[in-house]
C-alpha positions as a printed Julia matrix, in Angstrom:
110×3 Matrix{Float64}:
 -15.16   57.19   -6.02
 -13.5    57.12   -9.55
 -12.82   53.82  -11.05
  -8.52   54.46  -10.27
  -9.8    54.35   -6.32
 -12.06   51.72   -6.66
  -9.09   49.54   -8.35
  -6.71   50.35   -5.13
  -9.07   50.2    -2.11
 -11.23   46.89   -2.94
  -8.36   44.45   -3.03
  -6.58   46.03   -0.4
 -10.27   45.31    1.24
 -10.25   41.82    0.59
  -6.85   41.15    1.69
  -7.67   42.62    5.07
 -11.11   40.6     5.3
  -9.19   37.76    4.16
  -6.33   37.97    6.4
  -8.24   38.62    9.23
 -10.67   35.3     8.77
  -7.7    33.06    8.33
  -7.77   30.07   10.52
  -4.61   30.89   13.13
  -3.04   28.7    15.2
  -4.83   25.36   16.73
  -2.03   25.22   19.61
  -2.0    27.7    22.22
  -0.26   28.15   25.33
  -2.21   29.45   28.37
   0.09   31.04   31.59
  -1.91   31.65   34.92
  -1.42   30.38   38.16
  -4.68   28.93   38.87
  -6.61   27.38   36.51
 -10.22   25.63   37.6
 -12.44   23.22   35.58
 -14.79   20.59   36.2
 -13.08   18.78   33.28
  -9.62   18.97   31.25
  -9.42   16.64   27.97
  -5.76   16.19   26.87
  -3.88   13.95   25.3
  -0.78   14.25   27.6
   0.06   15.55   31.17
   3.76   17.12   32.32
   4.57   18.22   35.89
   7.8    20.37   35.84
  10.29   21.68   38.34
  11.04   25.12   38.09
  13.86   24.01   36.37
  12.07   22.66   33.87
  12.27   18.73   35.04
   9.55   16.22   34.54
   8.44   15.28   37.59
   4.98   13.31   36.59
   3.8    12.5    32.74
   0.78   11.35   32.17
  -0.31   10.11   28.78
  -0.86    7.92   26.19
   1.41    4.56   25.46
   3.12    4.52   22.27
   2.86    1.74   19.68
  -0.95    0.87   21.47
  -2.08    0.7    24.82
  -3.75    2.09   27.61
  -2.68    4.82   29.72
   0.65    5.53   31.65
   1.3     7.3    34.87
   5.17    8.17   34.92
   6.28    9.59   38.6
  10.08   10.78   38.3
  12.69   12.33   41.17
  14.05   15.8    40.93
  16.42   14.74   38.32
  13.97   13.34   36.4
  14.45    9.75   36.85
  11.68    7.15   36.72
  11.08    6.12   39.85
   7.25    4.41   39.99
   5.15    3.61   36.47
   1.62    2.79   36.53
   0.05    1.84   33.22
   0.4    -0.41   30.12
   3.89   -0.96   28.39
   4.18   -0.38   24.1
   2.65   -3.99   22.77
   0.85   -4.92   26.13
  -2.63   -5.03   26.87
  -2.01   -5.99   30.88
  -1.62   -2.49   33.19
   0.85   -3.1    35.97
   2.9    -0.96   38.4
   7.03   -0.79   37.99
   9.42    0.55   40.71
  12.55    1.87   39.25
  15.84    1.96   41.12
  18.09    5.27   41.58
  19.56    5.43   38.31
  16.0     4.58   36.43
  16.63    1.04   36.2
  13.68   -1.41   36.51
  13.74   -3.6    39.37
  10.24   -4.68   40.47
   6.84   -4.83   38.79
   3.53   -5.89   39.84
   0.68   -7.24   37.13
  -2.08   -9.16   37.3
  -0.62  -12.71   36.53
   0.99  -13.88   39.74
């Protein structure tokens, strides 16, 4: 190999080597319609329509907090919460009228 080859096909070499060892991605999207595991470790949980609603979010509460089990209707309203609110440390469960509106909520201090 003369030194004129040398000078074309080693960098093209490293480029491919480098290229190809290049951290991709961290986020990934996996479609199947089964998926089985003893154990799934997420920060956040969405049920959807077929249309794309939420229909349940499970997740973590903003500002601090626990946990937070959202359950919506089919057009995505809130309709039962289970969990911590932003700032509070109590959990408690909220009912939600049929516009989303909080009407009722049970916690610990009655």
């Amino acid at each position: 190999m003369t030194s004129r080859e040398r000078w074309t096909v080693y960098p093209l070499l490293f480029l491919a080597i480098g290229l190809a060892i290049r951290p991709g991605e961290s986020e990934f999207e996996i479609n199947t319609e089964v998926l089985s595991s003893s154990q799934v470790r997420c920060r956040e949980l969405l049920i959807e329509s077929d249309d794309g609603t939420v229909l349940i979010h499970m997740g973590r509460v903003v500002e601090g907090g626990g946990g937070r089990i959202e359950v919506k209707d089919s057009s995505g309203e809130n309709t039962v919460a289970i969990g911590a609110r932003p700032g509070e440390s109590l959990g408690r469960v909220e009912f939600f009228d049929d516009e989303g509106r909080l009407r009722s909520v049970l916690d610990g201090l009655d």
